[in-house]
FITOR-950262 format. One record per atom (N, C-alpha, C): x, y, z; residue in three letters. Coordinates in steps of 0.001 Angstrom, whole numbers, padded with zeros to 6 digits, always signed. Layout:
BEGIN
XYZALA ...
***
This chain:
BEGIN
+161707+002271+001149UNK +161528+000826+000950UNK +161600+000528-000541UNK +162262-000416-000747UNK +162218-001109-001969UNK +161181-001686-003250UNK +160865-001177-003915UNK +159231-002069-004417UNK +159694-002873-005551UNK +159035-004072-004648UNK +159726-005411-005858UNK +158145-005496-006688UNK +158966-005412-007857UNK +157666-005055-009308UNK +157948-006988-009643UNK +157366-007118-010660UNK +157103-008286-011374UNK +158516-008632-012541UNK +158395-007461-013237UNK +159419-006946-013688UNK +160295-007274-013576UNK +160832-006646-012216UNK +162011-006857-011325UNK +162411-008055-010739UNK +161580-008886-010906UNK +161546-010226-010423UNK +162550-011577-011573UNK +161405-011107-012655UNK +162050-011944-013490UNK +163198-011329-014558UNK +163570-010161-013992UNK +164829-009749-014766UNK +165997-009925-013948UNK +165890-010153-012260UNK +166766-010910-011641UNK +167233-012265-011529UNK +165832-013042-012141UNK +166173-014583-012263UNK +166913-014850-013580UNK +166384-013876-014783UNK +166961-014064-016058UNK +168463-014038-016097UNK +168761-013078-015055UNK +170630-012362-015117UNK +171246-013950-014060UNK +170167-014240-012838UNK +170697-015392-012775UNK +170926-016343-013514UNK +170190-016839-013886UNK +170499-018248-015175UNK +171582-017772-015755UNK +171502-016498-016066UNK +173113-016383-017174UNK +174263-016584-017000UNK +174090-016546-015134UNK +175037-017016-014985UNK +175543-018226-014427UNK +177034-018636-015145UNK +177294-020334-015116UNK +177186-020981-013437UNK +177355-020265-012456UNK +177808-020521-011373UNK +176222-021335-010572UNK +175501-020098-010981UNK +173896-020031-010557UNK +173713-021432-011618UNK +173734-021680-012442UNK +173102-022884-013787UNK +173272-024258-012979UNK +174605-024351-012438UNK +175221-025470-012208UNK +174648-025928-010856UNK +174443-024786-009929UNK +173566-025029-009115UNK +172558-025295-008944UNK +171607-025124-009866UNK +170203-025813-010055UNK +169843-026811-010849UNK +171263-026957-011618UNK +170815-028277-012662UNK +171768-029009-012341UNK +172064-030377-012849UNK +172543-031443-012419UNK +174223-030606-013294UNK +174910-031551-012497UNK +176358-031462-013134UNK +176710-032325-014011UNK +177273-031642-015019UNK +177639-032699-016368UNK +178996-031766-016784UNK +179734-032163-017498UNK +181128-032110-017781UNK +180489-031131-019277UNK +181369-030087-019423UNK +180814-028799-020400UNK +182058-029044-022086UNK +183282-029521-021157UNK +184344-029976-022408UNK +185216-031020-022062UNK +186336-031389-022659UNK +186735-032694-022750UNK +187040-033134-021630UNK +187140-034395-021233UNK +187328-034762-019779UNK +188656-035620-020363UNK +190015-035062-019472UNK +191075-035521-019422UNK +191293-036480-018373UNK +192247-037529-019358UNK +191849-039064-018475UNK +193427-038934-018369UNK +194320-038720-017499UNK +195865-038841-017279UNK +196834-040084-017084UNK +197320-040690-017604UNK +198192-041616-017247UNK +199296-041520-017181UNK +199825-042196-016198UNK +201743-041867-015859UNK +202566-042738-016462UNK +201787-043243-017514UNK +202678-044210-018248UNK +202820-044312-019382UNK +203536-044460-020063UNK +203848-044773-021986UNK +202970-045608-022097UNK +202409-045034-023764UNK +201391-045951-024346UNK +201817-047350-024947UNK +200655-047838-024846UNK +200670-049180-025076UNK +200658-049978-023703UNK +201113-049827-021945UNK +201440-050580-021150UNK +200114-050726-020800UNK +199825-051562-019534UNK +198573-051619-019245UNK +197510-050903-018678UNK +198346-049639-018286UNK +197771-048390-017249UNK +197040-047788-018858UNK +197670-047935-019964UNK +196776-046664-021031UNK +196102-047767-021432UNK +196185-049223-021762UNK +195132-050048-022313UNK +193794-049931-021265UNK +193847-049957-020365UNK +192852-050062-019369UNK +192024-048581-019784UNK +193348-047492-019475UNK +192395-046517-020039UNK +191309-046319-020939UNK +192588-046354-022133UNK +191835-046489-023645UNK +190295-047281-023895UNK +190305-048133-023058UNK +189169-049919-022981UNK +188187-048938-022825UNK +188205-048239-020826UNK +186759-047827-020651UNK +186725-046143-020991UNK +187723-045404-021542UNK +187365-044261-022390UNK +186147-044506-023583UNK +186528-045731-024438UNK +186240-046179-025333UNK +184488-046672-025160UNK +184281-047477-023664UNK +183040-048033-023415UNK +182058-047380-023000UNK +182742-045937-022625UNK +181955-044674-021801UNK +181931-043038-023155UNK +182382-043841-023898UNK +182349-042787-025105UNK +180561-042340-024870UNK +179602-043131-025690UNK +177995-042986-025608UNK +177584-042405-024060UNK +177906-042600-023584UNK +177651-042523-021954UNK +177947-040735-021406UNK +178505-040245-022082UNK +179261-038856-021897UNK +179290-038058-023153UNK +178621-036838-022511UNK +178406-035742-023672UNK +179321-034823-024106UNK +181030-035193-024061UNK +182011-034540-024507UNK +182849-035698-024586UNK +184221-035435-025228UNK +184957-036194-025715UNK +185846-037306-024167UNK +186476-038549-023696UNK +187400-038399-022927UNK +188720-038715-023832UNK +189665-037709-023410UNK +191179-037817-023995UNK +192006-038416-022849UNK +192662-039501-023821UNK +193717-040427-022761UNK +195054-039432-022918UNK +195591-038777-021458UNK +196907-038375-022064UNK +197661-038969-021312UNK +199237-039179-021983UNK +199749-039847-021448UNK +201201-038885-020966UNK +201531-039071-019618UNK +202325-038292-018638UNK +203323-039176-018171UNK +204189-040108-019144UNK +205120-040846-018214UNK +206071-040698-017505UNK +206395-041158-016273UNK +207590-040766-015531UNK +207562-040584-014055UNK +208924-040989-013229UNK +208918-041059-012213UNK +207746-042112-011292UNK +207418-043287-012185UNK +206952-044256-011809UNK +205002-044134-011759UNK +205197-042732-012469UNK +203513-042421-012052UNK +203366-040956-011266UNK +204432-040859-010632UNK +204354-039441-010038UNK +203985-037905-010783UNK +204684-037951-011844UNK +204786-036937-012837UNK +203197-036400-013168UNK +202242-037329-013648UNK +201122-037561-013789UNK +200316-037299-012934UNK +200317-037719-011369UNK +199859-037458-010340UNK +199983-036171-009650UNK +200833-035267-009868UNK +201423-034534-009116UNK +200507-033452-009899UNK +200385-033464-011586UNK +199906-032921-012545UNK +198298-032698-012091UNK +197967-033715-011124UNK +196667-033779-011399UNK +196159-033421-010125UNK +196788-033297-009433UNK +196666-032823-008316UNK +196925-030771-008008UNK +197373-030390-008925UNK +197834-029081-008857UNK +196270-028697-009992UNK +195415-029293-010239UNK +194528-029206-011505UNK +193442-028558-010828UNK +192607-028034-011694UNK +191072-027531-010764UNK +190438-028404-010433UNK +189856-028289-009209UNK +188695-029521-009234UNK +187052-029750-009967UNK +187633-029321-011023UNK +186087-028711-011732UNK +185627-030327-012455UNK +186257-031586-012058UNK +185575-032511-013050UNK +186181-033125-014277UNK +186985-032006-014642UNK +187294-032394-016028UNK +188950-032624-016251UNK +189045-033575-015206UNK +190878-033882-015014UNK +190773-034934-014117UNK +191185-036398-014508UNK +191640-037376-013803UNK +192816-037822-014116UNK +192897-038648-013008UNK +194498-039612-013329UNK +194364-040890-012804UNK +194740-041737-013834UNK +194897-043405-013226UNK +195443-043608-012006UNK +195033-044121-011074UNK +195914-044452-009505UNK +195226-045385-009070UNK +196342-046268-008171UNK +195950-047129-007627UNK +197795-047931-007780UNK +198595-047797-008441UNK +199432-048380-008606UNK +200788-047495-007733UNK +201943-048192-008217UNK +203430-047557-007481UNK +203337-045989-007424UNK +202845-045027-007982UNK +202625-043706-007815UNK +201124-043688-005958UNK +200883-043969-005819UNK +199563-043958-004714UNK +200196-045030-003591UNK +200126-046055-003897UNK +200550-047245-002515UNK +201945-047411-002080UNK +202703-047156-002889UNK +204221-047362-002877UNK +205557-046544-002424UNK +205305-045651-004076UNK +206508-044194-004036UNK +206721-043717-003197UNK +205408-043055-001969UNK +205568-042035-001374UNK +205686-042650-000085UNK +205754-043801-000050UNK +206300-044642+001401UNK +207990-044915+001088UNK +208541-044660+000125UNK +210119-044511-000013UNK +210787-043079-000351UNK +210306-042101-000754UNK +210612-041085-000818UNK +209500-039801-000698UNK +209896-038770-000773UNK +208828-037256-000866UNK +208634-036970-002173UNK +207032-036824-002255UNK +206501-036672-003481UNK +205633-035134-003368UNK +205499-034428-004359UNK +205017-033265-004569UNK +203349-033177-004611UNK +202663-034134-003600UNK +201043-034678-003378UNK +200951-035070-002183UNK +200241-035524-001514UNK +199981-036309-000387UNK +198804-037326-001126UNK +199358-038409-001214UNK +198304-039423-001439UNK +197483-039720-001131UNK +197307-039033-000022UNK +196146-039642+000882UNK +195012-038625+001242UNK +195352-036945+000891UNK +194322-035786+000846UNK +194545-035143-000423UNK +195414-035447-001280UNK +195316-034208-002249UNK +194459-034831-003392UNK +193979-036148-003160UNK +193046-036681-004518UNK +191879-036437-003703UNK +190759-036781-004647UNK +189341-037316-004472UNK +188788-038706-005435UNK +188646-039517-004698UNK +188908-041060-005683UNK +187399-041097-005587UNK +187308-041489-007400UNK +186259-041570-008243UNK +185441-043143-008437UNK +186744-044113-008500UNK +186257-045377-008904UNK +187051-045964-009008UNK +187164-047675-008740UNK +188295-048364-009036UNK +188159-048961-009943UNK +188885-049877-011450UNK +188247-050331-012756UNK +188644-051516-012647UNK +190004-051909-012232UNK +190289-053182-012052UNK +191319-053503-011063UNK +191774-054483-010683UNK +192319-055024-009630UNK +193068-056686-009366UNK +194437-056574-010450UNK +194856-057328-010485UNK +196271-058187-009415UNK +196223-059292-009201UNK +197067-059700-008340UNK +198709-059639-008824UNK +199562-059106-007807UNK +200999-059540-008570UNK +201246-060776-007726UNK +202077-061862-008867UNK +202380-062783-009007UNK +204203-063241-008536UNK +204227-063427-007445UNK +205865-064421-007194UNK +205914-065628-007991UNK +207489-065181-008750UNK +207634-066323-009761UNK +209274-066717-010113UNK +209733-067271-010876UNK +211178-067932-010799UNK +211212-068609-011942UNK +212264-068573-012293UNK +212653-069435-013796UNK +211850-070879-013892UNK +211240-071195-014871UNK +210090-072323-014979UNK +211180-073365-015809UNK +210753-073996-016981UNK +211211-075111-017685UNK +211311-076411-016612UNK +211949-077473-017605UNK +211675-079127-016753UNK +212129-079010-015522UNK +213682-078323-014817UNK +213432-078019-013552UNK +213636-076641-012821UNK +212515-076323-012466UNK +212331-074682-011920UNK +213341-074506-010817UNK +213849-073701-010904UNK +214140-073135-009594UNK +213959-073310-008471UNK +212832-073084-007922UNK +211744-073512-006850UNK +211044-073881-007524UNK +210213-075117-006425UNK +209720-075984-006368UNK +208468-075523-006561UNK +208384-074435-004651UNK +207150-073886-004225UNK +207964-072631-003534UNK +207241-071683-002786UNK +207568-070572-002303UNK +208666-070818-001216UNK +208297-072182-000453UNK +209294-072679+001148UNK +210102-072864+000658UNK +210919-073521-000263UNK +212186-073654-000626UNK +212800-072573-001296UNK +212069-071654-002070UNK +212897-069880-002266UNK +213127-069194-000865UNK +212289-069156+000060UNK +212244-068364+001359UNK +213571-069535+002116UNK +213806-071083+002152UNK +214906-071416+002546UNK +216214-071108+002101UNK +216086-071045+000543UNK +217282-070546-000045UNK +217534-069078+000343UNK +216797-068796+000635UNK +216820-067174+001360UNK +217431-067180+002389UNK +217354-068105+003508UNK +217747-068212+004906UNK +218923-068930+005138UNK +219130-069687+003925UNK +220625-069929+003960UNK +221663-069352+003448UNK +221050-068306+002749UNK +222517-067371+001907UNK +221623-065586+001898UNK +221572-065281+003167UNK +221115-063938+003364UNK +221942-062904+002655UNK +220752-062326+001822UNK +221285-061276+000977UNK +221722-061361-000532UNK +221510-063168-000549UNK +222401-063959-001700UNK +221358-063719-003388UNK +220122-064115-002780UNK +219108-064366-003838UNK +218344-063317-004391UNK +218605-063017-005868UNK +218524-061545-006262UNK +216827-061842-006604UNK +216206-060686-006796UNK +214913-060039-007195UNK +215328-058871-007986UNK +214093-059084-009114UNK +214259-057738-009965UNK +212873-057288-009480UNK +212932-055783-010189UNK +211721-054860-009928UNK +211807-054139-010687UNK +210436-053474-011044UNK +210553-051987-011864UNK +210726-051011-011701UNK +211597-050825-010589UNK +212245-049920-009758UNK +212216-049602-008304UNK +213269-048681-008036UNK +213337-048310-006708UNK +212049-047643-006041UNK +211547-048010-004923UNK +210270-047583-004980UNK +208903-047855-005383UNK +208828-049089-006343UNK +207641-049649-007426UNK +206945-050434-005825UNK +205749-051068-006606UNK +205084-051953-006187UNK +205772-052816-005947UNK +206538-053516-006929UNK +207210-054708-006867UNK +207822-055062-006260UNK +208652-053918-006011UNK +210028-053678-004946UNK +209722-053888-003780UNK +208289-053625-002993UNK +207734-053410-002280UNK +207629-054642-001458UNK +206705-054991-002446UNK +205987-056358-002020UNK +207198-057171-002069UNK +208560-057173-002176UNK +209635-058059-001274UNK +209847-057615-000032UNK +209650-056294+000164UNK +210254-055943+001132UNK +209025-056300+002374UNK +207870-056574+002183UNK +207052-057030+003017UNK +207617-058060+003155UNK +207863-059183+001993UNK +207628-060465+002635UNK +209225-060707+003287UNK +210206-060265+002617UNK +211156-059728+003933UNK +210885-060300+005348UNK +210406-058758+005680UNK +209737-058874+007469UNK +208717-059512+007301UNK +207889-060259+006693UNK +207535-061108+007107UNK +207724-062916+007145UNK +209116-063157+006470UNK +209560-064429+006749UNK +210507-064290+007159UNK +211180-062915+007449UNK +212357-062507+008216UNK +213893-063142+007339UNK +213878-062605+006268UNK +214949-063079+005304UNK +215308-061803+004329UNK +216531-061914+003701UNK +216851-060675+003267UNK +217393-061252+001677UNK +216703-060368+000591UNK +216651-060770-000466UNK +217813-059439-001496UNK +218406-059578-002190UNK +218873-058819-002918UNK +218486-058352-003921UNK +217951-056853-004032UNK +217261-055925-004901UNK +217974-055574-005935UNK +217454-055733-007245UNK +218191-055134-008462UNK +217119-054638-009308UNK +216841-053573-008970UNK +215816-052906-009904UNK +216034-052543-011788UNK +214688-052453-012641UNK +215025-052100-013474UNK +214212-050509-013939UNK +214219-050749-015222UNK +213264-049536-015939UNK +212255-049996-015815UNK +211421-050676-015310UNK +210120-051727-015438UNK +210160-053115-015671UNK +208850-053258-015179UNK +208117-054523-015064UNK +208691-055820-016142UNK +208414-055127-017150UNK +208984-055975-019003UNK +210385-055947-018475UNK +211494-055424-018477UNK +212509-055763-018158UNK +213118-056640-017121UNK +212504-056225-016453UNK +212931-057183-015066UNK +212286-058451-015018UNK +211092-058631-015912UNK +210958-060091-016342UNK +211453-060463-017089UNK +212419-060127-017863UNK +212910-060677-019201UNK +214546-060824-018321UNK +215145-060386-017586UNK +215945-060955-016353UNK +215932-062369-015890UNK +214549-062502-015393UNK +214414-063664-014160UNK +214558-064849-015442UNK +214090-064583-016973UNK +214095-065167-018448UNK +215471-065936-018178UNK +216436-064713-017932UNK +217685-065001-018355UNK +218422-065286-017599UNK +217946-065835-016288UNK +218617-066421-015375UNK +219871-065267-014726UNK +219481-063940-015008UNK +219885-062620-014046UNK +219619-062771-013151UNK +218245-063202-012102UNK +217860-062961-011045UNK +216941-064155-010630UNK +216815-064541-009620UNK +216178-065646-009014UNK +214911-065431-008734UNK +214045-064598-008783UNK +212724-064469-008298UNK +212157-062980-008933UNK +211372-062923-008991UNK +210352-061766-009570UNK +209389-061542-009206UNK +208577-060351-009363UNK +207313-059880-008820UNK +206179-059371-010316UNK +205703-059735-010918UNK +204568-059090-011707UNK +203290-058948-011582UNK +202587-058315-012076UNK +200723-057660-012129UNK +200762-059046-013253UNK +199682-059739-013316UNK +199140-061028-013769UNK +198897-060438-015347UNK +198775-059145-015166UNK +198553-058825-016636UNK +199472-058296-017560UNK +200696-058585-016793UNK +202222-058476-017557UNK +202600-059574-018088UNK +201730-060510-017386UNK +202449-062151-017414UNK +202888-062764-019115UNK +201514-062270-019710UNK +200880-063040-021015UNK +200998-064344-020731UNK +201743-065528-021490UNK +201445-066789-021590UNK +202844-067619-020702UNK +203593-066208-019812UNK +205299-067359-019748UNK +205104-068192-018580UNK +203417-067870-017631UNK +202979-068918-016670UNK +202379-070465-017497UNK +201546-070137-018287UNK +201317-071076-018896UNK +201960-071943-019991UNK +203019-071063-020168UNK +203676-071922-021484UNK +205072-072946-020261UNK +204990-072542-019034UNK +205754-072981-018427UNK +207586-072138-018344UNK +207307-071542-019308UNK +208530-070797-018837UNK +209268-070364-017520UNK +207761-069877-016941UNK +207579-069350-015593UNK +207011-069654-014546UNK +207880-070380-013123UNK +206742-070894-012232UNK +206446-069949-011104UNK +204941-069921-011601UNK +204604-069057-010075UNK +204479-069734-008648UNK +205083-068715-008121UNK +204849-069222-006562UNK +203853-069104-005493UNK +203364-067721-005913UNK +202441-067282-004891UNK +201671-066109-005714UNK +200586-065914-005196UNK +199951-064436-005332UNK +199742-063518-004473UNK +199957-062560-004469UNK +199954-061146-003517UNK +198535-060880-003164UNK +197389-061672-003512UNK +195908-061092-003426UNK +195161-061509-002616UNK +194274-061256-001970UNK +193086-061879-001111UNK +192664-062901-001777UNK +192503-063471-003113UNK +192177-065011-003354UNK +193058-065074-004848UNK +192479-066378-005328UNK +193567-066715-006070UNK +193157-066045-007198UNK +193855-066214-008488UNK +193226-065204-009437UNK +192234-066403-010848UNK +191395-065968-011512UNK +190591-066659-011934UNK +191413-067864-012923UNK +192336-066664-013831UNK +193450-067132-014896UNK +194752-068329-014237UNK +194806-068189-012885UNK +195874-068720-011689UNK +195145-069378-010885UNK +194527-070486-010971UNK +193819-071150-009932UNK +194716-071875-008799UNK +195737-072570-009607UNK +196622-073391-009017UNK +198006-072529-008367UNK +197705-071497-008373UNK +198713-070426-007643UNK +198251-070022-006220UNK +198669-070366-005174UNK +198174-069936-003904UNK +198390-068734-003611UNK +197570-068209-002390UNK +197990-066595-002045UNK +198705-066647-000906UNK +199518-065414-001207UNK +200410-065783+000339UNK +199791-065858+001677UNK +198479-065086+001676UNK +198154-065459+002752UNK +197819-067271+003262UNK +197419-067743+002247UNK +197596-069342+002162UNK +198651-069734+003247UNK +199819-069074+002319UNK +201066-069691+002827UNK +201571-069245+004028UNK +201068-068592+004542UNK +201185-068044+006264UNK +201874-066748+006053UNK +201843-065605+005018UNK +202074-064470+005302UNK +200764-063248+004886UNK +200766-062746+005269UNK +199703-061809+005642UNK +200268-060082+004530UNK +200249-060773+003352UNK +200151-059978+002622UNK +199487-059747+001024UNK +199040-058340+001192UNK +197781-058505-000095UNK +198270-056821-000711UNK +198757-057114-002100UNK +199115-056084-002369UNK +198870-056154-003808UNK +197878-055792-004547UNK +196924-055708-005764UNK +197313-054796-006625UNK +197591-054761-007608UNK +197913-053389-008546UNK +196234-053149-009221UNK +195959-051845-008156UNK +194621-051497-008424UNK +195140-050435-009787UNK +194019-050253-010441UNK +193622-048958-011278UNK +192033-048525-011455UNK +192183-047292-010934UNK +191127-046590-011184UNK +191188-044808-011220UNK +190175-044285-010933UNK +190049-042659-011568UNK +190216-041921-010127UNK +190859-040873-009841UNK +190848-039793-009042UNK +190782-038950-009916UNK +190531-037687-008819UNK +190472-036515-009603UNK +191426-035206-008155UNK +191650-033960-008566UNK +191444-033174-007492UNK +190830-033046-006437UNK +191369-033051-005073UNK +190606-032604-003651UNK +190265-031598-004153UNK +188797-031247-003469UNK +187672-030157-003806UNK +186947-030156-004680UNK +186834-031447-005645UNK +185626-032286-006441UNK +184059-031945-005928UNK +183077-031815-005939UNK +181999-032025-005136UNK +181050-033285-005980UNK +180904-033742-004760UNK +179921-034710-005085UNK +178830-035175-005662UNK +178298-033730-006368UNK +177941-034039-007848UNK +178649-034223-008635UNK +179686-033658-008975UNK +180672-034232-009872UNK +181215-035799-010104UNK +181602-035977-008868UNK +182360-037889-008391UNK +180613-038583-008643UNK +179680-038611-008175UNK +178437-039300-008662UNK +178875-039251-010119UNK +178092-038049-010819UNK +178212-038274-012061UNK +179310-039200-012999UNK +180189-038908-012571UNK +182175-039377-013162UNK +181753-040752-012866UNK +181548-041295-011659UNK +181547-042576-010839UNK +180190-043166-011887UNK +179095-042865-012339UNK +177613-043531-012618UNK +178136-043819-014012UNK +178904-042834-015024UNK +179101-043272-016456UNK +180146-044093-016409UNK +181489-044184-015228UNK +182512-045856-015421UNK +182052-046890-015382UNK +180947-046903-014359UNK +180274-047680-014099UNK +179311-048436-015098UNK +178913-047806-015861UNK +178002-048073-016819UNK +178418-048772-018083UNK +179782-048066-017745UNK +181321-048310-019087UNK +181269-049984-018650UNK +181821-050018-017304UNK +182026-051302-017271UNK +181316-052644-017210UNK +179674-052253-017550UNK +178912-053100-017928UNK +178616-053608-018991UNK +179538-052722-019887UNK +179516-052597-021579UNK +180085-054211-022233UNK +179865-054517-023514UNK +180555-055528-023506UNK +181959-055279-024059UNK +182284-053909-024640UNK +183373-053122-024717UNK +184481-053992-023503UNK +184049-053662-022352UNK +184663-053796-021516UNK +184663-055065-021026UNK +183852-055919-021016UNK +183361-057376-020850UNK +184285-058181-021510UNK +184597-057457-022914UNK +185453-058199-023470UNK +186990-057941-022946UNK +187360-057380-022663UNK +188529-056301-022131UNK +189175-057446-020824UNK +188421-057506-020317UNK +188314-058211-018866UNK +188521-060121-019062UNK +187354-060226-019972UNK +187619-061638-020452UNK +188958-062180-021066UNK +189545-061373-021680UNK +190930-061295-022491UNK +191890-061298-021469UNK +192103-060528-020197UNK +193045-060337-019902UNK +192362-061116-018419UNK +191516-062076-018184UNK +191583-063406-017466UNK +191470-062893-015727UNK +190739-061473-015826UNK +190447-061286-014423UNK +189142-061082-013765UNK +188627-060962-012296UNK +187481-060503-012403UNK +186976-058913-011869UNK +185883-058722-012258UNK +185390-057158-011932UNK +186183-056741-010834UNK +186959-055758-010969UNK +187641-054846-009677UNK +187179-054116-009013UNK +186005-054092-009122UNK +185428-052541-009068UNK +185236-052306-007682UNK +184849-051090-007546UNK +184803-050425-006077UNK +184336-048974-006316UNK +183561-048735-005270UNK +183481-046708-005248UNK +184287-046132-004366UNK +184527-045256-005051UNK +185734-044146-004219UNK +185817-044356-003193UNK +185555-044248-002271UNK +185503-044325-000334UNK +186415-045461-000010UNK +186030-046520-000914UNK +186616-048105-001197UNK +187822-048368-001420UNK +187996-047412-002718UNK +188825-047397-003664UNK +190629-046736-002263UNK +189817-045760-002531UNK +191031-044691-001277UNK +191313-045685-000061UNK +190662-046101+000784UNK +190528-046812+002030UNK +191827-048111+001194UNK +192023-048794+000471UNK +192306-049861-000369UNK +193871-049233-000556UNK +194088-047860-000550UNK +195416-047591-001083UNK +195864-047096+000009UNK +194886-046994+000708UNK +195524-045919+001827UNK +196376-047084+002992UNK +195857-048193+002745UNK +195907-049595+003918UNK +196885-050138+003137UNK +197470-050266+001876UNK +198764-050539+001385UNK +200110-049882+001287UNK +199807-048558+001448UNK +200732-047539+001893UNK +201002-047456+003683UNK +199923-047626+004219UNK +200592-047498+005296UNK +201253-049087+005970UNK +200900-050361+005160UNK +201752-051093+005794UNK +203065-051403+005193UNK +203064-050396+003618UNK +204863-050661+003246UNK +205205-049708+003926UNK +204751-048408+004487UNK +205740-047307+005292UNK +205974-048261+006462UNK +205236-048791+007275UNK +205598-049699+008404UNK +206639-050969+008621UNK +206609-051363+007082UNK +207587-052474+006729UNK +208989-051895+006318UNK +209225-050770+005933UNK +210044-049916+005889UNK +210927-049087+007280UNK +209916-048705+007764UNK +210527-048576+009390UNK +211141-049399+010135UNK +210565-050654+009992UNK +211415-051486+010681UNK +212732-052371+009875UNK +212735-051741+009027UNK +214023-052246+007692UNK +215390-051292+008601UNK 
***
């Protein structure tokens, strides 16, 4: 028989503590080195400003550095795919919620499954995209019924830009498509900025943007909006109806927020999830939000996923029947 001495006792607990595996298990989880914040997009657009905002508001909040890196390409995929092949130890996210998560992978095969290979952390914001058409003394359209008639009288005739094959943007025509049963002509670009600077130039008859691409060409009148893609109207857009208003039954939001790797544990996503959170009470971020004329997006993971997962599966469905 074995004789457990005193000794022996606490020279087994000592070798435990030493080790990291045993530590983490008895003490709370906290992030040990830098926590990589991933974005699939070139700096400066709104996916790294958003970043940068609550990196910046959650700096005090977190006992290691967060680094914004930026992974552009393939609409967001590049980034995603990156972050998904990553450990799930905590210390690796990626912005999602946009054309890489709800969109891409309902038009082509992507190297993730959107829907199991993340673990979603938090959503940060949640802006509406905006249907719109050449503005000045006389717009284009009026209102949305007379673009969707001009639609029905010259099928196939009335171009749309997008930020590509596959984007959000692209998307959300192809819903309202099947759902006013009219067929619009797609001309994608390199992005969002381009393909509005199109509809500018009287290239294309109608457009799709995130409200926070807009800057001032709704209000300066350049640009008349028609509709919004969101469950209500947006704070900055009062006088913009949502399509569901207008009798179509579509809500398609350019969310952003944090995933990380499937196999996260839930000390980890608490922790990650309690300091964004905290970020976004900041006035860091208060101000962030006030500037760019929207309201709190927020959501917890469960939310967040459920939210992308219900926009992906009704463009794969709107797609099937294309």
């Amino acid at each position: 028989m074995t004789k457990i001495t005193r000794r022996g006792i606490l020279g087994a607990t000592g070798a435990a503590l030493a080790c990291p595996a045993f530590a983490q298990q008895i003490g709370p989880w906290q992030p040990t080195r830098p926590i990589q914040l991933n974005v699939g997009f070139a700096p400066g657009g709104g996916s790294d400003i958003i970043a940068r905002t609550i990196a910046e508001a959650c700096a005090p909040l977190v006992p290691v550095p967060m680094v914004v890196v930026n992974r552009p390409g393939a609409g967001g995929a590049l980034a995603a795919e990156f972050v998904a092949r990553a450990a799930p130890d905590g210390h690796t996210l990626v912005m999602h919620g946009g054309s890489e998560s709800t969109s891409i992978p309902a038009h082509r095969d992507v190297p993730y499954d959107p829907k199991t290979s993340f673990r979603a952390v938090i959503r940060l914001t949640r802006n509406g995209h905006i249907l719109s058409c050449k503005g000045g003394d006389q717009p284009r359209f009026a209102d949305l019924a007379a673009a969707i008639t001009a639609a029905k009288a010259d099928p196939g005739g009335l171009a749309h830009g997008s930020a590509g094959v596959g984007s959000l943007s692209h998307s959300i025509f192809i819903l309202l498509e099947r759902a006013a049963n009219v067929q619009f002509l797609h001309v994608p670009y390199t992005g969002g900025g381009p393909a509005l600077q199109a509809l500018l130039a009287g290239q294309t008859q109608l457009n799709v943007n995130a409200t926070d691409e807009l800057g001032s060409q709704v209000t300066s009148g350049a640009l008349k909006a028609l509709a919004i893609a969101s469950e209500q109207r947006a704070p900055a857009y009062k006088d913009v109806p949502t399509l569901r208003e207008l009798g179509y039954d579509i809500v398609a939001d350019n969310m952003k927020g944090w995933v990380g790797p499937a196999g996260m544990t839930d000390e980890m996503v608490t922790y990650l999830h309690d300091r964004f959170r905290q970020g976004m009470q900041t006035a860091t971020w208060n101000r962030f939000m006030e500037r760019v004329g929207e309201a709190d997006g927020y959501a917890d993971g469960p939310t967040f996923q459920r939210s992308m997962d219900t926009l992906l599966d009704q463009i794969r469905a709107a797609l099937k029947r294309s």
